[in-house]
N, C-alpha and C positions, 0 to 999 in steps of 0.2 A: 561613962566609958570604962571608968576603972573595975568594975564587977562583972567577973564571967560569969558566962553562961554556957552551959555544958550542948554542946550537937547531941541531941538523943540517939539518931539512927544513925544506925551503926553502918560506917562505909565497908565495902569487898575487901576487905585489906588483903585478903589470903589470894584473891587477883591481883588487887594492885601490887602487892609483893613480889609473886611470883615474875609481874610484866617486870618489875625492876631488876629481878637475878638476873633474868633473861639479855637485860637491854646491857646491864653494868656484869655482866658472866666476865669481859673480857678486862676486869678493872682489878686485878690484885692489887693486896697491899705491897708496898717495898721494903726489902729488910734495910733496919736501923741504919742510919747511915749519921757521921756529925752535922749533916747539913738539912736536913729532916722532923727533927727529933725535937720536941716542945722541951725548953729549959727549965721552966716555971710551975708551979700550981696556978693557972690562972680561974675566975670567975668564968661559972657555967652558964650561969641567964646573965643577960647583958642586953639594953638597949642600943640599938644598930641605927637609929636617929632621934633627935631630938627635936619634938615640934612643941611650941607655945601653946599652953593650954590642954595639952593633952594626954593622959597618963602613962607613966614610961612603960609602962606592962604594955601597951596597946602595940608598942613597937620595939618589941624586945626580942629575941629567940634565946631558945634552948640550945645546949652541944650538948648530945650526949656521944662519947666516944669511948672506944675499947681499952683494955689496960695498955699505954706504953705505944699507944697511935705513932707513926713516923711512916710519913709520905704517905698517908693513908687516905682513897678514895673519899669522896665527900657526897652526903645524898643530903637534898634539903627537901622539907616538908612543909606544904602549905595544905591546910586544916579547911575543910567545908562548913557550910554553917549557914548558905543564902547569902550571906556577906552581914549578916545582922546575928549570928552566934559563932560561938565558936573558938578554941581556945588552941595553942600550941599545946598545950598537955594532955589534952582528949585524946585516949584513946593510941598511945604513944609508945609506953611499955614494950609490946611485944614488936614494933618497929623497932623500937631501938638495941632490944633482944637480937633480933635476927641480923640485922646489918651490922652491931658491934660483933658477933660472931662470926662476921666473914674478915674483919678485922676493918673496917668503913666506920665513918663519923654520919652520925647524924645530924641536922641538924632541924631542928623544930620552929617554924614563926609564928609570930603573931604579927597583925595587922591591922587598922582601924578598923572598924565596925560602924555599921550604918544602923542608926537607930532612926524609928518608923517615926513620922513627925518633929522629927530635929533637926534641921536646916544646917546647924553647925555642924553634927556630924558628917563621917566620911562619905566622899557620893566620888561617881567615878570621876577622873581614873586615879585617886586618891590610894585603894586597895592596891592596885598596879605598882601605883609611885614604892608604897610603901616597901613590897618584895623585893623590888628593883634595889632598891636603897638596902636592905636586907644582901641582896650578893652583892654589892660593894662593898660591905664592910667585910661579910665573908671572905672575899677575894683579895681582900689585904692583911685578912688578918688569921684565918684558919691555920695555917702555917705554923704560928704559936702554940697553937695545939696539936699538934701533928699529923693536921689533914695537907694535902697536894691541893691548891687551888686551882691547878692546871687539870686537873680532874673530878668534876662536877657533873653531878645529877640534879634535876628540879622536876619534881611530882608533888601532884596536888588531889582533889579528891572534890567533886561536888564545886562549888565553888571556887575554892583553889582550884579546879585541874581549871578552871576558864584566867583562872590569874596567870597561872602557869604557863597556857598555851600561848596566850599574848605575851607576856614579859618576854618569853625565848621566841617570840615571833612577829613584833612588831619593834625595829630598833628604837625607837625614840627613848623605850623606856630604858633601857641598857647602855644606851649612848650618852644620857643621860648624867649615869652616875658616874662616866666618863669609862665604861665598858664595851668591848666588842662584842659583838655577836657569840664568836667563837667561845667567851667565856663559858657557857651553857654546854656542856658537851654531848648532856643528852636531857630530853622530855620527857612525860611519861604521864598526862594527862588523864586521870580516871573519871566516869559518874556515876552515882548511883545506881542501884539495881532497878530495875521498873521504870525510869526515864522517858519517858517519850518525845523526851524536846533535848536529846544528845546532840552536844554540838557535832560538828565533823571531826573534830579532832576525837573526839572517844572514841571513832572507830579506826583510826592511824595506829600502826607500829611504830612505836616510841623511836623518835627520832634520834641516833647516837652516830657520835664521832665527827668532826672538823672538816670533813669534805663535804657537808652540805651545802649545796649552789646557792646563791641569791632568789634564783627560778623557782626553787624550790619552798617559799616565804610566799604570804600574801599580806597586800598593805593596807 
């Protein structure tokens, strides 16, 4: 499990991007304030749980954030890959380019990986757990580096957008890490080009802002 494996094809980013100015247009950064503002140099990759037996990469994320972040919107990234490839760093650069320019934290997962004939590795809803477990530590701890946890985006891509749509759509997993629904403030579920088997959600306007109903959720 400790050796990546690169996603060959290449995801829409320049859609999925776009859907995300789109969705997160209304999410400026806030200026510097003492209550805001990251004190420290903290560690950029960091492991967000610890399972027995398992390589800490598998369940680590990235932060990539702009110079001097304070209260600054937060997007997380979950990486495609079939659930069996697939790395936080693939293909990440020019995401993280464009969202640190609107002055937004990125932030990049990893995940377990399900390897073909291994029984030990991760099978569902293991990948789920993992994201889930992923914004709980986000959400207590982004703050330190000068993202708003009250202001969260989660988009995924291929695989991830199906982690994605469940984690912010089914409460077990969020409830879970002892999180609300609400945490998630907005969606944005991508797939592939040429897809024929699009769940329903790829064809949804990314879901934003805290007045979402219950009704509006399927279980």
């Amino acid at each position: 499990m400790g050796t990546k494996q690169r996603y060959r094809s290449r995801p829409p980013a320049i859609l999925l991007l776009g859907i995300a100015l789109v969705a997160l247009g209304g999410l400026s950064a806030c200026q510097p304030d003492a209550d805001g503002c990251p004190t420290a140099t903290l560690p950029t990759t960091v492991a967000y749980r610890a399972i027995p037996g398992v390589d800490r990469d598998a369940t680590s994320l990235d932060i990539h954030a702009p110079a001097k972040p304070c209260r600054a919107p937060v997007v997380v990234w979950v990486h495609g890959g079939g659930y069996h490839v697939g790395d936080k760093a693939n293909q990440v650069a020019a995401k993280a380019r464009l969202f640190n320019s609107k002055g937004w934290i990125l932030v990049s997962v990893n995940y377990r990986l399900t390897v073909a004939g291994d029984p030990s590795s991760a099978h569902y809803p293991d990948h789920y757990e993992d994201v889930a477990a992923a914004l709980g530590w986000i959400s207590k701890n982004i703050r330190n580096y000068g993202g708003d946890q009250s202001r969260l985006a989660l988009l995924g891509h291929s695989a991830g957008a199906d982690i994605v749509a469940n984690v912010a759509d089914q409460t077990r997993f969020l409830h879970a890490q002892g999180l609300p629904m609400a945490t998630v403030d907005c969606v944005a579920p991508s797939t592939p080009r040429g897809s024929t088997s699009s769940p329903r959600w790829a064809t949804r306007t990314p879901r934003c802002g805290r007045a979402r109903s219950a009704t509006s959720r399927t279980t």
